[in-house]
N, C-alpha and C positions, 0 to 999 in steps of 0.2 A: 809844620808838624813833624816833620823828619829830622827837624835842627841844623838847616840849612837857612844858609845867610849869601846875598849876593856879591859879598865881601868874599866868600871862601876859596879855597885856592882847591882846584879838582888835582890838584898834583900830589893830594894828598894819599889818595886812594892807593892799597897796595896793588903790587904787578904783578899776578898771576901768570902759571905756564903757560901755553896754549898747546893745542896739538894741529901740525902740519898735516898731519895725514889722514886728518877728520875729512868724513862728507864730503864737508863744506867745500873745506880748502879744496881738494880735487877736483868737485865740479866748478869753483871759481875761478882756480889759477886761471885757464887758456883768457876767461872772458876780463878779466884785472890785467893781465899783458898785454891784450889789446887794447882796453881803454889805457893805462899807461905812455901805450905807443901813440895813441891818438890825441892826447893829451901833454904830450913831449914837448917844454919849450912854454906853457902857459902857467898861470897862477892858482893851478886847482890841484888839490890832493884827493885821492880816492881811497878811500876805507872801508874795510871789512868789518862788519862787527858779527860772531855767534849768537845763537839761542838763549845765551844768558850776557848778550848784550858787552862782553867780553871783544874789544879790537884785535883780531887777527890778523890781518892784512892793512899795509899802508905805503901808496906809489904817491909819488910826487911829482907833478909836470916841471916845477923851477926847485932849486934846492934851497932857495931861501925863504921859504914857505916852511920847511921842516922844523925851525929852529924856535920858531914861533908859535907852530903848533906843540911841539913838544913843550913849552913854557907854560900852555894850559893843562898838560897832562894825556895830550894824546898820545899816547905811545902805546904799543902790543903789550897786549897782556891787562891791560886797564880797564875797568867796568864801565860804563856809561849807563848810567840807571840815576832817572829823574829826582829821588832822594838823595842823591851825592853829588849828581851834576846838571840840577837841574835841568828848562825848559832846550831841548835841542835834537837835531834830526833823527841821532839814532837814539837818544832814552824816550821821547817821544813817541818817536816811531812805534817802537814797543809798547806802550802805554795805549795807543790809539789803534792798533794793527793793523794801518793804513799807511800810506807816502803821505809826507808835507814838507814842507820848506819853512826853516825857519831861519831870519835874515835880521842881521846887527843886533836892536833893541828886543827886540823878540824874545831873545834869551834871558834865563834869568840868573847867572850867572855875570858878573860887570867884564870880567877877565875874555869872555865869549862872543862879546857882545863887538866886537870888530873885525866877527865873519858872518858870514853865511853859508849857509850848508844844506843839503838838499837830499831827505833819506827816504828809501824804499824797501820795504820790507824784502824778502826772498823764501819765498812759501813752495813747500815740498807740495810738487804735482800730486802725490801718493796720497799721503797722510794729510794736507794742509795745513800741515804747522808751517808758522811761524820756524825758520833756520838759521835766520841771520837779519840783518840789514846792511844794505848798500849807500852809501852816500858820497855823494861830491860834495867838497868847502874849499872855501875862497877867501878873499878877503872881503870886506863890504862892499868897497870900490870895484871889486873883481864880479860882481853879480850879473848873470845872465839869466835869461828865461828861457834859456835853450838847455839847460841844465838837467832841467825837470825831467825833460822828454828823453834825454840821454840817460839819465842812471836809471829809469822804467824801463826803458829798454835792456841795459844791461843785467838791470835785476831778473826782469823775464830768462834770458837768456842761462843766466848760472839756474835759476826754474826746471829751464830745459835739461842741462845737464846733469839736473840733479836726479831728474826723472829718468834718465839714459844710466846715471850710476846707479840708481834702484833697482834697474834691469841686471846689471851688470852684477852686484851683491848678491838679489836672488839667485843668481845662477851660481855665484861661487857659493851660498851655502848649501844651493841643491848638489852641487860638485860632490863638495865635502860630506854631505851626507848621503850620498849615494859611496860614496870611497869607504866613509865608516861603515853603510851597512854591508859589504862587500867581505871585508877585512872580518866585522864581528859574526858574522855567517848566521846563526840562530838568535845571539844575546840581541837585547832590547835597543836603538838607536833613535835618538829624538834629536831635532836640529827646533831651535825655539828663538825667537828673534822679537822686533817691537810689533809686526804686521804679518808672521809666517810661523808657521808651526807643522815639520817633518815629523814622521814618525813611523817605522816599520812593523810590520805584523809584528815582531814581540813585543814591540811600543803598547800598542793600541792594546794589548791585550790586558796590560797590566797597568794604563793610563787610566785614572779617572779626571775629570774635567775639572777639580779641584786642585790637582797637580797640576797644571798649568801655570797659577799663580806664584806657586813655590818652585817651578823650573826657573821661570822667568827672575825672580828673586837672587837662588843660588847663583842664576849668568851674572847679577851685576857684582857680586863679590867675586868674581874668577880671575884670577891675572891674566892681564895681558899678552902674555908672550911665554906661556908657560901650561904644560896640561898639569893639572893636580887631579888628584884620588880623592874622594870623600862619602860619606855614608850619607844615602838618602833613605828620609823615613815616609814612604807614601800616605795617602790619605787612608787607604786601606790599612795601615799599619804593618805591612810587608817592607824590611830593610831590606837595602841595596845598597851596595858598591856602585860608583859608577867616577870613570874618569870623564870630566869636566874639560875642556877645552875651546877657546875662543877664536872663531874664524874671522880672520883676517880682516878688513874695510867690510863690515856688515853689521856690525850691531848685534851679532846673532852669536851662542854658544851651544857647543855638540854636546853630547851629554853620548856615552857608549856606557852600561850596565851590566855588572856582571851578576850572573844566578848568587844569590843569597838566600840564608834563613828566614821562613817569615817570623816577623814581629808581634809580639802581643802589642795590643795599643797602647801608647805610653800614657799614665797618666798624668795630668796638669802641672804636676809639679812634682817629677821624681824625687824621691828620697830614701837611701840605703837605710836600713835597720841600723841605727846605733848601739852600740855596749854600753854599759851600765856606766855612768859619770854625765858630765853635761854639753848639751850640742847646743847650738845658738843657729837659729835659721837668721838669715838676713835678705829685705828686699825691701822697694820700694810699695807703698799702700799698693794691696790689687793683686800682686805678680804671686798670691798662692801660699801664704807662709802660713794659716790655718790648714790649708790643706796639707802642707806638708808634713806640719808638725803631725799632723792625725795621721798623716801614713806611716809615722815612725813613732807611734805613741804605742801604747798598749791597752784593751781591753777598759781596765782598771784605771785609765789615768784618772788623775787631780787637775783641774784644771781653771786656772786664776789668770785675770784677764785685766789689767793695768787700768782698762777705761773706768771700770766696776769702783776704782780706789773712790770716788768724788761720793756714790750711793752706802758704800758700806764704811768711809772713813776707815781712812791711813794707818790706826793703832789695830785696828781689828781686824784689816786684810793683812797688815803683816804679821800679828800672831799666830791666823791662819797658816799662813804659809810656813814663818818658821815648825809649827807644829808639825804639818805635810812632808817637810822636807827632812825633818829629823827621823823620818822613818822609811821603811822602803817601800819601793814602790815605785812609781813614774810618776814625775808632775811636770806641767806644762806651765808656763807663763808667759802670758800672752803682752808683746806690743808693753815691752817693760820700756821703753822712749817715751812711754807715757808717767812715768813713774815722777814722784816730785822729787828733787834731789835729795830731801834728808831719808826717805822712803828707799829711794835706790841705793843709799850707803848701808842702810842697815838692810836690804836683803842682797848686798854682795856681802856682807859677813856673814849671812847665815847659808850663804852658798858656799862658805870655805867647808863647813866641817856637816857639809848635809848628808847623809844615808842615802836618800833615794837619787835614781835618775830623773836628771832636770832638760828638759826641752826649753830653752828661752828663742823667744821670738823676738826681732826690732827691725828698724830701720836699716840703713847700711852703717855699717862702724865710723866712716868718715861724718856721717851726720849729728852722733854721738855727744852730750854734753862730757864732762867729765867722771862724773857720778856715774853716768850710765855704760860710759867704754869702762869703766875700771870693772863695774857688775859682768859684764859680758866676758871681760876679759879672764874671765875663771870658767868659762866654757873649752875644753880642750879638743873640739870638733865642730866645723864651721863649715857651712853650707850655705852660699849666697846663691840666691834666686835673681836671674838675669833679668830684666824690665822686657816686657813685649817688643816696643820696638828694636833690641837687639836680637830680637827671635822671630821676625816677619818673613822665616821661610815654612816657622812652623803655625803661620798663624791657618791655612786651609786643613791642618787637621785637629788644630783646636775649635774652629768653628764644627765642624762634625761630628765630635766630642760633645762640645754644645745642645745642634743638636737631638743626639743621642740623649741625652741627661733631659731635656726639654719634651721626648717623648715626641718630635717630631722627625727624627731622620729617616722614615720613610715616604714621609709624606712631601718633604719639601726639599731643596739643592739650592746651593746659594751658583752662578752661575762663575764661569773663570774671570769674566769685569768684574760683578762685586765683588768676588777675593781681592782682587787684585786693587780696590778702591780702600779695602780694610787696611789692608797690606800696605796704605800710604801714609795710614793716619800715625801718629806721633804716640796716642794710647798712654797722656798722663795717668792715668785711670790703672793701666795694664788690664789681666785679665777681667777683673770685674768690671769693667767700660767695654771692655770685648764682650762678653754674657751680656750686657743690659742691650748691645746693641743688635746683637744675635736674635736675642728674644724680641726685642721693637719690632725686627726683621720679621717673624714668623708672625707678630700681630698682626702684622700688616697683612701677609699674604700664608695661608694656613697649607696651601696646597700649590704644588707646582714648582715653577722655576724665581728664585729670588734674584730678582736685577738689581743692577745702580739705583732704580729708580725707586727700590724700593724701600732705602735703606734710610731712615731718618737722616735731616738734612746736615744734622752738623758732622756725620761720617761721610757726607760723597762732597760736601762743597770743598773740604779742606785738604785733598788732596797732592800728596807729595810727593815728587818723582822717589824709585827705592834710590837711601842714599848707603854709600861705602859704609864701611865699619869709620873708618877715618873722617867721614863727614858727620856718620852721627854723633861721635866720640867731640866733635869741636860744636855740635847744635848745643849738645848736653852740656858741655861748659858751656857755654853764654846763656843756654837758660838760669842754670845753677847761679851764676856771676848776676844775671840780673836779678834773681830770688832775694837773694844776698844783699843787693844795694837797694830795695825797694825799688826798684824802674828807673831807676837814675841811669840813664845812658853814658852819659859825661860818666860818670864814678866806673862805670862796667867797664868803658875803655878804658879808661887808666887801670882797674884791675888786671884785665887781659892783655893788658901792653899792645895794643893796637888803637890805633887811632878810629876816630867815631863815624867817619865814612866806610870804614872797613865795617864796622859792629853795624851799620845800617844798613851795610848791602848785605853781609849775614844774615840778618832777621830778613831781608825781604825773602834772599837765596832758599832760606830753608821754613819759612814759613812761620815766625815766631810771631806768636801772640803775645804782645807785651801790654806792663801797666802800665798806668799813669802814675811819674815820682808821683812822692807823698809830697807833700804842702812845704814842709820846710827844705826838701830840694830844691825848690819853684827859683 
C-alpha cells in the first residue's frame, strides 16, 4: 500500500539533521557509553532512534559490522518508518509501542533480512510518550537471547534519566522565569512549555485560558538561539509587545511584555478602505474573501457573483456588468476563477475602461488560468488572504469571534486542549471549516466548558504537532504536487525531485490524506 517492494534499497531515503543536544541525546549519552564499553570487541551494534523514528546515535562493538550496516542505510540522520523500511525493530517498534525482536526472515525488506535486531521503545516517565527507540543488531549468526533483557534494561535506564532531565529543565525554566520576572519588576512574564505553564501577577491578570494555545503556538516559531520582539493580539483583543525568547534544554519559551494600547477586536479578515480603481482580494475557498470584500465595499455596492453565470447565462450576466461597471459606483465580483474563459476575456475588457470602483475576488493568482490572471491583472491593489493554517496562533481569538457571532460567548469556553487540538488541524476548509466546527461545538455542549471531547471527531482524531513556517510551506507543496498529479505518488516525486521514500515519510510525517491514482495511473 505504501509502494514498497522487498526488493527496495532503504539507502534511498534522504539524511536528515539531527540534534545533539536534544533530550534524548543527553539523557542517552552516559547509558550508549556504557553499553558501547560493554559491548567492545563483539558483533553487535547499538542504535538510537528519535520520536520520529529518525537514528541518532550508532556505537559499534567490531568495526566490521559498520560497513554493512551502512550498505542497508543505516546511518544518522535516516528515518526508519515501516512505509520506507519496512518490518524491523525500530519502525515496528513504533508502529506497535511495545519491545520485539525481529530476526533474519522476519523482515520484510530482502537486504535486512541477514540480521537481527532487537528494539525497545524509551518512554518519558513524565509525559509517556514515546521518545525514541533503543535497539541491538547483529548478524543472524550473531543472535542471542540475552539481548532482549539487555537493551530493556538499558532503555529503562536512558527512562530514568530522562525523568532526572525533566527535573532538571523544570528548574532551568523556573530559573529563567523567576530572573525574567525580577529584571521586568511590574510588566507581564509567562514561561510556557509542553507540560508547565509560569506566570506572574501581571500575567495572570491579563491571561485568559484561551492564550494558552496561542503562547504555545508563537514558542514553536521562536528561534532558537536568539530573543526577538513581536506583537501579540490576546483573546481579549488587547495588543502587546512582548520579547519572545527560548530557554535553553527545555522545550519551553519566555514570553516578557511590554504595557501596550488596547486593541479593538480584529475582524476576520481585515481590510484597509480602498480608493477609487480596482482591488483584487485573493485566498484560498473559506479564508474570508466575502467578508473582506464587504468590509471594503460601500453601502450601494453591485454585487455579481461568478457561480450565478450557469442560472442567469453568460450573455446576460455580462451585459449586466458591463452596464454596472460603466458607471460609478462600487461593484464587487465575486469568485471570477469561476468565470468560463471566453466570459473572463470579455469582462477583463470591460475592466480597461470601467468608471466605477471594482472589488474582484479569486483564488490565489498562482492558480489562475490564463483568461483569468490577465482579468485580475488590471486590478492595481491586491490583498491576499493567508490560509488558516498559516495563522494557528490566531486561531483562540477567531474561535471567540465565533462565538460571539453564534450568540454563545457567555455561555460557553472552549478549554486551552481544545484550542490547542484546532490549532493542529490542517483547515483545508479555513475559516468556514473553523465556524462549522465551532458551532458543531456548541451543539454539542450549550453551557460550560468545551473539551477535546467534545469536538466532532474528524477535528480531535487528526491531530498535528504545530509545524514551522518551513514545514508547513513543504506540507503545502506536496499537497499542491499531489493535487496536480491526481495521487500519483511515482509522478509527485519526480515533480518535487525527491525520491518516493522521502514523499512517503512526508505524508506520514505531516499527516496527509491522500487519493487513490486515477485508473490510468494504475
Amino acid at each position: 500500500m505504501s509502494g514498497l517492494f522487498p526488493g527496495a534499497s532503504v539507502d534511498d531515503a534522504a539524511i536528515e539533521e539531527i540534534d545533539r543536544r536534544s533530550r534524548l541525546m543527553v539523557a542517552a549519552t552516559p547509558v550508549l557509553d556504557e553499553m558501547a564499553g560493554e559491548l567492545e570487541g563483539t558483533g553487535f551494534a547499538v542504535i538510537l532512534a528519535d520520536r520520529n523514528a529518525r537514528i541518532v546515535d550508532l556505537r559499534y562493538g567490531e568495526r566490521h559490522l559498520q560497513p554493512k550496516l551502512e550498505k542497508v542505510g543505516t546511518v544518522e540522520g535516516r528515518r526508519f518508518l515501516e512505509e520506507t523500511t519496512g518490518t524491523n525493530s525500530i519502525a515496528t517498534a513504533f508502529e506497535l509501542r511495545r519491545g520485539l525482536a525481529v530476526r533474519g526472515d522476519e523482515h520484510y525488506i530482502e537486504a535486512l533480512k541477514k540480521f537481527s535486531c532487537y528494539g525497545q521503545p524509551v518512554a518519558n516517565p513524565v509525559t509517556r510518550r514515546i521518545e525514541g527507540v533503543l535497539d541491538i543488531t547483529c548478524l543472524s549468526e550473531d543472535d542471542s537471547p540475552l539481548l532482549a533483557p539487555f537493551v530493556i534494561r538499558s532503555a529503562n535506564q536512558i527512562g530514568e534519566r530522562l525523568l532526572e532531565e525533566s527535573r532538571q529543565s523544570e528548574q532551568r525554566i523556573f530559573n529563567s522565569f523567576q530572573d525574567a520576572a525580577l529584571r521586568a519588576r511590574t510588566r507581564p512574564v509567562i514561561a510556557i512549555g509542553d507540560d508547565i505553564l509560569l506566570a506572574n501577577t501581571a500575567a495572570v491578570q491579563i491571561l485568559e485560558p484561551a492564550d494558552h494555545a496561542l503562547l504555545r503556538a508563537l514558542a514553536v516559531e521562536a528561534p532558537m538561539d536568539r530573543e526577538i520582539t513581536r506583537d501579540v493580539q490576546l483573546s481579549t483583543g488587547r495588543l502587546l509587545a512582548a520579547s519572545v525568547l527560548r530557554v535553553p534544554a527545555s522545550g519551553a519559551a519566555l514570553f516578557i511584555f511590554e504595557s501596550g494600547p488596547t486593541a479593538r477586536s480584529t475582524p476576520l479578515s481585515p481590510v484597509p478602505m480602498a480608493p477609487i480603481g480596482a482591488m483584487l482580494i485573493t485566498g484560498e475557498p473559506g479564508t474570508g474573501r466575502t467578508a473582506a470584500a464587504r468590509a471594503a465595499a460601500e453601502d450601494s455596492s453591485i454585487w455579481f457573483d461568478a457561480s450565478q453565470v450557469a442560472d442567469v447565462g453568460g450573455r446576460a450576466w455580462s451585459e449586466q456588468v458591463r452596464s454596472r461597471l460603466a458607471e460609478p459606483g462600487c461593484v464587487i465580483l465575486e469568485a471570477v476563477d469561476l468565470l468560463p474563459a471566453p466570459l473572463a476575456r470579455r469582462t477583463a475588457e470591460d475592466l480597461r475602461s470601467a468608471r466605477a470602483r471594482v472589488i474582484v475576488t479569486s483564488v490565489p493568482i498562482g492558480e489562475l488560468p490564463p483568461e483569468h490572471a490577465v482579468l485580475v491583472s488590471h486590478c492595481t491593489e491586491r490583498i491576499e488572504l493567508a490560509p488558516l493554517r498559516h495563522r494557528r496562533p490566531e486561531i483562540p481569538r477567531l474561535v471567540n469571534e465565533m462565538l460571539a457571532d453564534l450568540g454563545a460567548a457567555t455561555q460557553v469556553r472552549f478549554t486551552p486542549a481544545a484550542l490547542e487540538a484546532l490549532a493542529g488541524q490542517q483547515w483545508a476548509g479555513n475559516l468556514r471549516e473553523l465556524h462549522t466546527a465551532v458551532r458543531a461545538a456548541v451543539d454539542v455542549r450549550s453551557v460550560g466548558d468545551i473539551t477535546v471531547g467534545d469536538l466532532p471527531e474528524q477535528w480531535r482524531g487528526r491531530v498535528t504537532r504545530q509545524l514551522t513556517s518551513l514545514e508547513q510551506a513543504e506540507r503545502d507543496a506536496i499537497v499542491k504536487t499531489l493535487k496536480d498529479v491526481g495521487g500519483n505518488k511515482k509522478a509527485a516525486a519526480h515533480q518535487l525531485g525527491i525520491s518516493r521514500t522521502t514523499l512517503y515519510r512526508a505524508i506520514r510525517t505531516y499527516g496527509i490524506v491522500t487519493m487513490p491514482p486515477r485508473q490510468s495511473d494504475v
